[in-house]
N, C-alpha and C positions, 0 to 999 in steps of 0.2 A: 694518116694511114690507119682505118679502123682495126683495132684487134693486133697492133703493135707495137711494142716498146721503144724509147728513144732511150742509148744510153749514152754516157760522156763524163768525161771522166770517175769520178765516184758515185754520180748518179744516176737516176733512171726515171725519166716520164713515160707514166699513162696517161698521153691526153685523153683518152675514151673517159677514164675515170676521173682526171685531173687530179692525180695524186704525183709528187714528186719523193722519190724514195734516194738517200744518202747514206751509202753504204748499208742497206739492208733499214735503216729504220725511215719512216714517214716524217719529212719536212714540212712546216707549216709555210702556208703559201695561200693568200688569196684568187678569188678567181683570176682579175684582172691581169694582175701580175703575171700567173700561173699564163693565163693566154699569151700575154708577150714573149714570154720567154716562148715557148711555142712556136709563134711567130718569126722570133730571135732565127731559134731552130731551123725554123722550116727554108729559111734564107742564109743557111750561115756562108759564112764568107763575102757577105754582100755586106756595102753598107745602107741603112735601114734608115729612112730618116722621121725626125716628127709625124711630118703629114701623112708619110706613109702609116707609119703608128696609132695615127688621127682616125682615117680611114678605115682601119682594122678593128681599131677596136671602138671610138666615137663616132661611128660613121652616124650622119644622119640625128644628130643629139647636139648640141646647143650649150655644152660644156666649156669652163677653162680646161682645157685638156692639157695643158704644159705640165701644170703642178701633177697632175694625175698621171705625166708619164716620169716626172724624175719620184715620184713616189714608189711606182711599179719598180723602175732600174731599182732605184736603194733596194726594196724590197728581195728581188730576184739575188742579187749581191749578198745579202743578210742569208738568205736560204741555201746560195750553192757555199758560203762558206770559202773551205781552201781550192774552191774551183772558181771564184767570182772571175778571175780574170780572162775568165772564155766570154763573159759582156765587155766589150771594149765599146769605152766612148771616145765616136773620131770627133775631131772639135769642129763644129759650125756645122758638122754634116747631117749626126745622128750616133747610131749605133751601127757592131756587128759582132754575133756571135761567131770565135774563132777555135771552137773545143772538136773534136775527133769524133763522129756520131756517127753510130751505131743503130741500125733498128734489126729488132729479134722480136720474133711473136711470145708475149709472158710466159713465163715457168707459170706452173700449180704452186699459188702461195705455201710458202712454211707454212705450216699448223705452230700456235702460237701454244703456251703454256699449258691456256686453259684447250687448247687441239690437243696436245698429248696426254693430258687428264682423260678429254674423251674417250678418246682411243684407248686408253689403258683399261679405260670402264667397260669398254665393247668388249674386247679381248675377255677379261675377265666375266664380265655376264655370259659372255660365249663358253666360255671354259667350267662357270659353273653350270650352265642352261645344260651340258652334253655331259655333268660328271664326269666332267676329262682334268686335265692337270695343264701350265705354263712351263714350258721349260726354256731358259734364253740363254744365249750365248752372246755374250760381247767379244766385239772384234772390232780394227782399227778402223773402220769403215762405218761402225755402230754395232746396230741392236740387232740380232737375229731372234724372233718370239718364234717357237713350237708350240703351237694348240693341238691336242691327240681330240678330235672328237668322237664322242660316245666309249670306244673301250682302247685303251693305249696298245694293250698286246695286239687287239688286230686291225685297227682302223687308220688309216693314213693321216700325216701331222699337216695341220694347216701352219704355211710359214708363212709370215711379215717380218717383212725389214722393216725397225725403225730406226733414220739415220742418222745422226747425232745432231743436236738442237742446241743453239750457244743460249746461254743466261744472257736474260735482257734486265 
């Protein structure tokens, strides 16, 4: 599904991008892998077996694909962590992803450390580019910034919310 998120339990695939994120931070995940699970996904509640796994992703290629698919399972296993037991191995059959999924079109990423550096530099070149002043207000929700541009006693305040950012 282009342009939408899969999510399940603490995680979240962009296959568009092939990034898998765990509880807000980015998991390392090769492609292959990254694609079965995908896969996994796209079938959950089924069982999935080798050949079908063969097909998908050594279609057409001349591979031991065995070792290359208990490589990917470890793998996948390794990256969802306290979620691996959404890959279940049925025995003799294959595989089946049995996690709760979720698709939602992406949030606007967090602006990351060096985002709210940015930002703060904008604001401020703004603030001084118009000889106006910053005035913020913190509230439980975050950051409320007042920018007055050009003259504070008569010109209207530009407001930004910026909303609280966890230490990474």
């Amino acid at each position: 599904m282009p342009g939408r998120d899969i999510s399940f339990g603490s995680h979240r695939l962009d296959p568009d991008a092939a990034i898998l994120w765990r509880a807000g931070e980015r998991c390392v995940l090769q492609a292959q892998p990254l694609r079965l699970l995908s896969f996994l996904i796209e079938r959950r509640g089924e069982v999935v077996t080798r050949e079908d796994i063969r097909e998908q992703l050594w279609s057409g290629t001349a591979v031991e694909y065995d070792q290359g698919i208990n490589f990917a399972i470890r793998q996948i296993r390794i990256a969802l962590g306290p979620d691996a037991h959404f890959v279940q191995t049925v025995p003799r059959r294959g595989y089946r992803f049995v996690g709760d999924v979720t698709h939602a079109i992406p949030a606007p990423a967090r602006l990351s450390r060096r985002g709210w550096s940015i930002a703060a530099a904008i604001l401020l070149a703004l603030a001084s580019g118009f000889g106006a002043g910053i005035i913020t207000r913190d509230g439980p929700a975050g950051q409320f910034v007042y920018d007055h541009l050009v003259h504070p006693g008569r010109c209207p305040y530009l407001r930004v919310f910026l909303p609280p950012h966890r230490n990474s």
